[in-house]
C-alpha positions in Angstrom: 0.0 0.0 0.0 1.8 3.1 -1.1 1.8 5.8 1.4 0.1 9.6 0.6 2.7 12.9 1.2 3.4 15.6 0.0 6.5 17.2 -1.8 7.3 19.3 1.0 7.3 16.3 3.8 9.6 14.1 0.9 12.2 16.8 0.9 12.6 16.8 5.2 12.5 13.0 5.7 15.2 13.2 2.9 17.1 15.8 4.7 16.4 14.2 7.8 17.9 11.0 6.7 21.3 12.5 6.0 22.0 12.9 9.9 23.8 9.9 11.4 24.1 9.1 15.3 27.4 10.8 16.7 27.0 13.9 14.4 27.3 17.3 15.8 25.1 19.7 13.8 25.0 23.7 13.9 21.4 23.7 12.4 19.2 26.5 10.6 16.1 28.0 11.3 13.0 27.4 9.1 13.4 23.8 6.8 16.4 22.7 8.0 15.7 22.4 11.8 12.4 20.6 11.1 14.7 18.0 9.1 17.5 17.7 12.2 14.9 17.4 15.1 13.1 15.1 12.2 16.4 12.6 12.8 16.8 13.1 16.3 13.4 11.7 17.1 13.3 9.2 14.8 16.9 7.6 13.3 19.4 9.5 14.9 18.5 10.1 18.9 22.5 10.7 19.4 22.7 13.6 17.0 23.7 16.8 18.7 22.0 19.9 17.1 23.6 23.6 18.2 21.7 26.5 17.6 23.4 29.8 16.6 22.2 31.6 19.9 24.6 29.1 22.1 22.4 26.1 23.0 24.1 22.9 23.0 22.8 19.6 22.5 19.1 21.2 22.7 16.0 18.8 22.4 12.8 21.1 21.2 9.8 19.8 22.1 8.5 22.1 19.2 10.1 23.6 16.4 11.6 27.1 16.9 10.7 30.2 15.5 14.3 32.1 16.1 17.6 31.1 17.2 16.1 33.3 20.5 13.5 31.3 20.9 13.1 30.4 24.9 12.4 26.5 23.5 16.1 26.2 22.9 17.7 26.9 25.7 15.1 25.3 28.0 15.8 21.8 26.4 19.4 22.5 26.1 22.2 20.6 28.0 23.6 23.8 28.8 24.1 27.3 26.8 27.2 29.1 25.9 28.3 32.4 24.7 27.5 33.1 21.2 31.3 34.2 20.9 32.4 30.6 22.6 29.6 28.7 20.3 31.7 30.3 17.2 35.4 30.6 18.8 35.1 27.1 20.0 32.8 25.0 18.5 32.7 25.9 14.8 36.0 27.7 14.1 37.5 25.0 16.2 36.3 22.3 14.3 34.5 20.7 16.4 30.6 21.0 14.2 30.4 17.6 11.4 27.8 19.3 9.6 26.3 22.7 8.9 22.5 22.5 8.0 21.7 25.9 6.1 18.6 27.1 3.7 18.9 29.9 1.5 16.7 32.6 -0.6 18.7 31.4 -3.8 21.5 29.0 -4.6 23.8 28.9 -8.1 25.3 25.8 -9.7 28.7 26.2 -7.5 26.4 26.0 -4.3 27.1 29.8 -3.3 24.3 30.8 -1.2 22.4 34.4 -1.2 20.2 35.6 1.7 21.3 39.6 1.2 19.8 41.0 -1.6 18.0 40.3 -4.9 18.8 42.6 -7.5 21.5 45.1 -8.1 23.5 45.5 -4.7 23.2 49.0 -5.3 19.3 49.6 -5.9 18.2 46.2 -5.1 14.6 44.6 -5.6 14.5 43.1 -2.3 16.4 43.4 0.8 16.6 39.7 2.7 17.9 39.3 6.4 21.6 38.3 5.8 23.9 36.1 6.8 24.1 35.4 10.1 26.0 32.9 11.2 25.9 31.2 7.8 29.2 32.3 5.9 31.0 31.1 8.9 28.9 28.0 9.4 30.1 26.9 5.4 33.5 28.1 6.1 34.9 26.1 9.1 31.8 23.5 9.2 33.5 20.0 8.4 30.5 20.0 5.4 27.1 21.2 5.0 23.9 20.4 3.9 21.5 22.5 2.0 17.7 22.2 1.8 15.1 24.4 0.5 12.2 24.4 -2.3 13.3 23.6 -5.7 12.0 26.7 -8.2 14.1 28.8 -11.2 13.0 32.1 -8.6 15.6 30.4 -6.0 18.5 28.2 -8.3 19.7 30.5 -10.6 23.2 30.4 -12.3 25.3 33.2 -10.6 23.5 34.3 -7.6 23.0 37.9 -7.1 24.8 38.3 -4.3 27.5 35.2 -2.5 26.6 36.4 1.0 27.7 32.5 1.9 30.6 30.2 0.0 29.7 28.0 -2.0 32.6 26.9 -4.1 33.3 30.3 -5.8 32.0 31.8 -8.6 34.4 29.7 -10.9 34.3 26.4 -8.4 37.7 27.2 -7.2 36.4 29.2 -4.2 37.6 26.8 -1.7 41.3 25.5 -3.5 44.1 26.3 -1.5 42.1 27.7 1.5 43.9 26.4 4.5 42.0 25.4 7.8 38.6 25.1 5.6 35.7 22.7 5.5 34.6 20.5 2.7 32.1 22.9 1.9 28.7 21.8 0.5 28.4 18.1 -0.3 24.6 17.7 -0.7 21.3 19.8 -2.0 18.3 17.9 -1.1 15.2 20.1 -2.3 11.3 19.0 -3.0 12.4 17.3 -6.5 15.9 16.0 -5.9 18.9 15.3 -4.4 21.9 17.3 -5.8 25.7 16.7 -5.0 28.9 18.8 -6.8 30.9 17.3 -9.3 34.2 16.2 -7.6 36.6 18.2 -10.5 34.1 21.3 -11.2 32.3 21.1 -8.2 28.8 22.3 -10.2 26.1 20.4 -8.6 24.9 17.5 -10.1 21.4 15.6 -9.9 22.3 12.6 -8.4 18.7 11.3 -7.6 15.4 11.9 -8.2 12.4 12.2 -5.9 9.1 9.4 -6.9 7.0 11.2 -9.5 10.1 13.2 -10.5 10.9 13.4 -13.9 14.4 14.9 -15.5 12.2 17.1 -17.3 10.4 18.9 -14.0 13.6 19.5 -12.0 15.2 21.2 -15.7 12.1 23.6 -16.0 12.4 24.8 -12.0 16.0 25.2 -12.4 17.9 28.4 -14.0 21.3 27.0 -15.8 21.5 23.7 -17.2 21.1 21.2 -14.8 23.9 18.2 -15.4 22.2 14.6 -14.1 24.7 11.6 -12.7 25.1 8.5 -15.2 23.8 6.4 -12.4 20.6 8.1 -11.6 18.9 7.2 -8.3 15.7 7.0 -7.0 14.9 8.6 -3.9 13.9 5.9 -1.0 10.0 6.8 -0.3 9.2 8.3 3.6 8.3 5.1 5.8 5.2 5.5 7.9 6.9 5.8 11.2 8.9 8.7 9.7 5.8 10.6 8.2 3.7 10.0 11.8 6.9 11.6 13.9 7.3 14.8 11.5 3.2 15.4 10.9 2.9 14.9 14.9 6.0 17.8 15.1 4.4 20.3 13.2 1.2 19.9 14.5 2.7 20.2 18.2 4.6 23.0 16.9 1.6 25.2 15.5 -0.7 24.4 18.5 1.8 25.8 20.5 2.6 28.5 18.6 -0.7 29.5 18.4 -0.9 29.8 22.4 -3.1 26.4 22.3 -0.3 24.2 24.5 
């Protein structure tokens, strides 16, 4: 009996799934915290997730709304200075994974959440960085997860408010003391990964009901696809039961219901 969901829960079980036990994780607001609480209540309990704000090894009941949220700190085995969260833990190498989203992503995996338009007179001002440019830099690698439309990938981004790989892919050679940068882009219609010599991301499987032809029309340059195509695993059950019960804790108690 095939199981009903929709694109959006696809894309976090996905993310979700490329957590492992034993990995410390500076996580995102917005997508990719739903997906890193997703694997710590479900395949990964060990995970450690670190928020920007200082909270270590936090356990959210419900899904935060800010890195300030008072849910973060409350479930947190302790909280630390926002300078010792980035002195420490990430520029001392000491985060496995960086979990970022994005307003819009190129083909070298450069990230923009600054501006869209000219930087000069722009169309739309977005909220920055943050902690992201330093989360890519010194992360060991990071993961990437957000909706898949040509509005958001676009060949040069307007703006690289967080590395990627460079505008040419070399953004990263001969850095010393630097993380692997991204190594996967799981979004509502695939799973991308960059091409070990140019580093342009790469389709490397597909999500069920996914053609070739829908993830070329929501995607600005043209998108390469692996020889070896794979098919995204489908969410189980228990997986789809653990996030929908999440979110639904989450907006009661957002909503001053809980």
């Amino acid at each position: 009996m095939s199981l009903e969901y929709t694109s959006a829960e696809m894309m976090t079980v996905t993310a979700a799934r490329a957590l492992e036990n034993g990995m410390t994780c500076f996580v995102g607001i917005g997508l990719p915290s739903e997906a890193a609480n997703l694997a710590r209540l479900t395949h990964a309990p060990e995970v450690v997730l670190i928020y920007e704000s200082g909270t270590l090894q936090t356990k959210p009941d419900v899904l935060p709304l800010s890195i300030g949220d008072g849910e973060l700190c409350e479930s947190a085995l302790t909280t630390v200075s926002v300078p010792e969260m980035f002195r420490y833990w990430l520029q001392g190498g000491h985060i496995s994974v960086g979990f970022l989203g994005t307003a819009q992503i190129d083909r070298y995996a450069n990230l923009n959440t600054t501006l869209i338009g000219d930087y000069h007179d722009p169309k739309v001002r977005l909220p920055g960085g943050g902690g992201a440019p330093e989360i890519a830099t010194n992360a060991h690698e990071v993961f990437i997860t957000l909706k898949h439309s040509k509005r958001t990938f676009v060949k040069d981004v307007d703006f690289v408010t967080t590395l990627g790989f460079g505008r040419d892919g070399k953004g990263r050679d001969g850095v010393p003391n630097i993380g692997k940068g991204p190594t996967r882009v799981i979004t509502d219609l695939c799973v991308m990964k960059p091409d070990p010599e140019t580093k342009e991301l790469v389709v490397v499987s597909l999500h069920p009901g996914v053609s070739r032809e829908d993830v070329i029309e929501a995607t600005g340059w043209e998108i390469r696809f692996a020889d070896q195509l794979e098919s995204t695993p489908e969410p189980s059950a228990h997986e789809l039961e653990v996030l929908r019960e999440l979110k639904d804790r989450t907006d009661r108690k957002h909503a001053g219901e809980v």
